[in-house]
C-alpha positions in Angstrom: 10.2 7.0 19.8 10.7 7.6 16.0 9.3 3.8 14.9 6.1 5.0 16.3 6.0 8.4 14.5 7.1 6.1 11.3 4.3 3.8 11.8 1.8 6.6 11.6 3.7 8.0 8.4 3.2 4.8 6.7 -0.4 4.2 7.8 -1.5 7.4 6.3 0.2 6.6 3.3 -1.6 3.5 3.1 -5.3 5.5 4.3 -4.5 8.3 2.4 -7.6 7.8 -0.4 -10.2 6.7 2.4 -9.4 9.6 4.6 -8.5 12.5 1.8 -4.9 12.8 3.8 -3.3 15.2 1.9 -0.2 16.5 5.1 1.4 15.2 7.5 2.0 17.7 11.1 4.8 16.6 12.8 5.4 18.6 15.8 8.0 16.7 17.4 11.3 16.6 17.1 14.8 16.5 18.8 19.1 17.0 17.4 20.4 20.2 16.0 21.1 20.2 12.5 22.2 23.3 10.3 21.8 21.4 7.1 19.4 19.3 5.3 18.9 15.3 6.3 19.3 12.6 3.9 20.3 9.8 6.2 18.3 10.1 9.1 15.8 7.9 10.2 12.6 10.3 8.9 14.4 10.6 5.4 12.2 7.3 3.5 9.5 7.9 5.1 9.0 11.7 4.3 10.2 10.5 0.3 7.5 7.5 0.3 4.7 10.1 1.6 6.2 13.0 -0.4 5.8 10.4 -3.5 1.8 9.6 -2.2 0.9 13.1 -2.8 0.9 14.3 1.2 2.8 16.5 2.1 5.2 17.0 5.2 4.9 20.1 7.8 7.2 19.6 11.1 7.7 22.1 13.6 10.9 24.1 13.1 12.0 23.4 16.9 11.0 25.2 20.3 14.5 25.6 22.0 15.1 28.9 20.2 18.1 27.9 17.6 18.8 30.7 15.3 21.1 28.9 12.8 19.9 25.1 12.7 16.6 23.1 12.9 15.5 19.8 14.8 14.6 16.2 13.1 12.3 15.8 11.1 12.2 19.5 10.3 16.1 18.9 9.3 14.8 16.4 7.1 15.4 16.9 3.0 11.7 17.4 1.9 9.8 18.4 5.2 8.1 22.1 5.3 9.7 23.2 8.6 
């Protein structure tokens, strides 16, 4: 579920100085989307670790869309 994946997002911005964390791989994801994501669920948590200095990689999807990504690649500020 996503609060779990959230939950890790905000413990490594917490650990990010004792363990050097400097990105995030999140290769998860489900939906279809064909444009960027500022409401979603992934949106403040990508901004708070985008704003900590770590970046955010997520895989682009695996079911082979040509035109639109999955969440939390959809998400405004995630390298997808």
């Amino acid at each position: 579920p996503s609060s779990i994946v959230l939950e890790a997002i905000n413990w490594a911005i917490v650990n990010r100085h004792t363990y050097n964390i400097v990105a995030l791989n999140l290769s998860l994801g489900s939906g279809m989307y064909s444009s960027p994501q500022t409401g979603g669920v992934y949106f403040p948590a990508v901004q708070n670790a985008r704003s900590a200095g770590i970046s955010v990689v997520a895989a682009a999807g695996n079911e082979g869309y040509i035109s639109s990504l999955i969440n939390p690649a959809a998400t405004e500020g995630v390298i997808s």
